[in-house]
N, C-alpha and C positions, 0 to 999 in steps of 0.2 A: 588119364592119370595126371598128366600137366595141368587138369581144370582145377582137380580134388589137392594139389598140391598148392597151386596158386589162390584156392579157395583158404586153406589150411595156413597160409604164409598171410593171409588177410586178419582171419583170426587171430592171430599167434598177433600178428601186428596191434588189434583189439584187444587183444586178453594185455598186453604188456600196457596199455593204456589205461586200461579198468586197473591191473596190478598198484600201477605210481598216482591212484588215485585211495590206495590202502596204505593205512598208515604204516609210516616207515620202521624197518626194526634198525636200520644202521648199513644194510649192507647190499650191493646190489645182487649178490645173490638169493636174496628173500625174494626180492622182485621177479628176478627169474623161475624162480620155483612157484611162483603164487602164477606165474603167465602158464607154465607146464601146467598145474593144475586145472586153469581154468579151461589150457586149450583141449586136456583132459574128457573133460568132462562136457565138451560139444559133438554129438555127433554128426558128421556130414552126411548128404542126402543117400538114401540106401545102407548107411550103417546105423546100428546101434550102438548105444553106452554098454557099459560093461556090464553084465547079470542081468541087463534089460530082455525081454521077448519083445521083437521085432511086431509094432502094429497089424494086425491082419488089413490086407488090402480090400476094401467089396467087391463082390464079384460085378461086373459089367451088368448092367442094364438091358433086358432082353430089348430086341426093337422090334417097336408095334407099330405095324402098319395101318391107321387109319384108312379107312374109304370111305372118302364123304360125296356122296350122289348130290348131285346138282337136279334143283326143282326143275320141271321140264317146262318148257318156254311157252309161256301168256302169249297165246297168235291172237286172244279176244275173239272177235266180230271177223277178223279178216278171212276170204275164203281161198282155200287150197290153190286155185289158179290163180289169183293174183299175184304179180310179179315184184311190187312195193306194197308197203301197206303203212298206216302213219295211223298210231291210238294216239287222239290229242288229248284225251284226257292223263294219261299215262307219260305225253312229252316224248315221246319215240319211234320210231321209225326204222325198219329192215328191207332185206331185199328176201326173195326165196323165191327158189323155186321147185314146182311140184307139191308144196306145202312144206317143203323142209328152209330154212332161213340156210341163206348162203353170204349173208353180210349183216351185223350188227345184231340188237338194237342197237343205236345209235341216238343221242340227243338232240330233238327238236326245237325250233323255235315257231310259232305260228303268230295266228293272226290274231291281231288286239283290239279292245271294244270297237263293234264298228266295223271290223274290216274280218269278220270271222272267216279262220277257213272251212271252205264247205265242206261236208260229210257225204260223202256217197262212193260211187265206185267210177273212176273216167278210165281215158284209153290217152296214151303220152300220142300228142299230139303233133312236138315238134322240140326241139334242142340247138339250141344256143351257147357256144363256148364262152363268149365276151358279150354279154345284151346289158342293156339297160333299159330303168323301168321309163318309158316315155310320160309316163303318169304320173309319177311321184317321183319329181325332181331331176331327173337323169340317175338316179340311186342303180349303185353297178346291180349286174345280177349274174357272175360269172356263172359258167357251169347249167344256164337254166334248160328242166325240161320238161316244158310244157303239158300241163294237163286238162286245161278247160279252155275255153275258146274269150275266155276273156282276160288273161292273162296269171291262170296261179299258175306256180312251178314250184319244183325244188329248185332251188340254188343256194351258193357259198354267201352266207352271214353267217350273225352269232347266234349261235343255238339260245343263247340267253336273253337276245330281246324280242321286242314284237315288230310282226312284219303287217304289212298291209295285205292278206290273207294268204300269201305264200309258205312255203315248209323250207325254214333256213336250214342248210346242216354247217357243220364246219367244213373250213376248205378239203382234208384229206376227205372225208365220207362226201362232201359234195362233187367231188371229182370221181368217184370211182361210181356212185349211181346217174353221173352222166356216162360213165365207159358203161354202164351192165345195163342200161334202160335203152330200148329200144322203141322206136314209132309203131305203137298199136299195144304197146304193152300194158295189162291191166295195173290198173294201180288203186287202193281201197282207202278211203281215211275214215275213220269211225270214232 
């Protein structure tokens, strides 16, 4: 009630402003009587004017519960035992196992003109927390692990550039398929 009063003490304050903007008859009682009228003739929230029929309210919006199925996951070329699997064409990369994905996809970076990564199926051969590449510069390769005997791995780069035929992920996904990969684990790139 103090809001609809102090709401009402706003207007009244309005309407005597609107009033001494009407021209004058002489007296300040015109002006009081033209501010009654006008505060008259506002109605506040949930009431109505006088003779008026209150707006009908709409009724509420039933609520619809959408169910949107998610397309079931492109595994490609990779086969059910494999433990990683990396589509370069596609730029990605997961973990699974059994055939069911247990991490990702994930975005890749590979190997650029020159330096292709190979396509076939290897077994992780060895892992590396902190290595670098002996052969290209001392360029770090945190996280690497090892799948060919000549040195690809995964390890932490940017998914966005080219490596010299290695599977860059970023640091959080390059760290956790060094924790889930194991020595002898299949791993497929296609």
């Amino acid at each position: 009630m103090a809001v609809a009063a102090s709401a009402a003490a706003g207007l009244v304050g309005g309407a005597v402003a609107a009033a001494s903007l009407l021209p004058s008859e002489g007296s300040a009682a015109s002006a009081s009587a033209a501010a009654e009228q006008a505060v008259g003739d506002i109605a506040l929230p949930g009431e109505s004017l006088a003779g008026e029929t209150p707006p009908e309210v709409p009724a509420a919006a039933e609520e619809v519960t959408e169910v949107i199925e998610s397309e079931p996951f492109d595994y490609g070329d990779c086969p059910p035992a494999a433990r990683a699997c990396v589509d370069l064409d596609g730029e990605r990369a997961w973990l699974q196992r059994d055939g069911e994905v247990t991490y990702g996809a994930v975005p890749i970076g590979q190997g650029g003109p020159g330096y292709d990564t190979p396509r076939a199926s290897f077994h992780v051969s060895r892992k590396v927390v902190d290595d670098v590449s002996y052969v290209f510069d001392m360029a770090p390769m945190p996280y690497a692990v090892y799948f060919t005997d000549v040195g690809h791995a995964f390890h932490e780069g940017d998914p966005e550039g080219e490596s010299h035929g290695c599977v860059r992920l970023a640091p959080g996904d390059a760290e956790i398929y060094f924790n889930e990969l194991q020595v002898g684990d299949l791993i497929h790139i296609y």
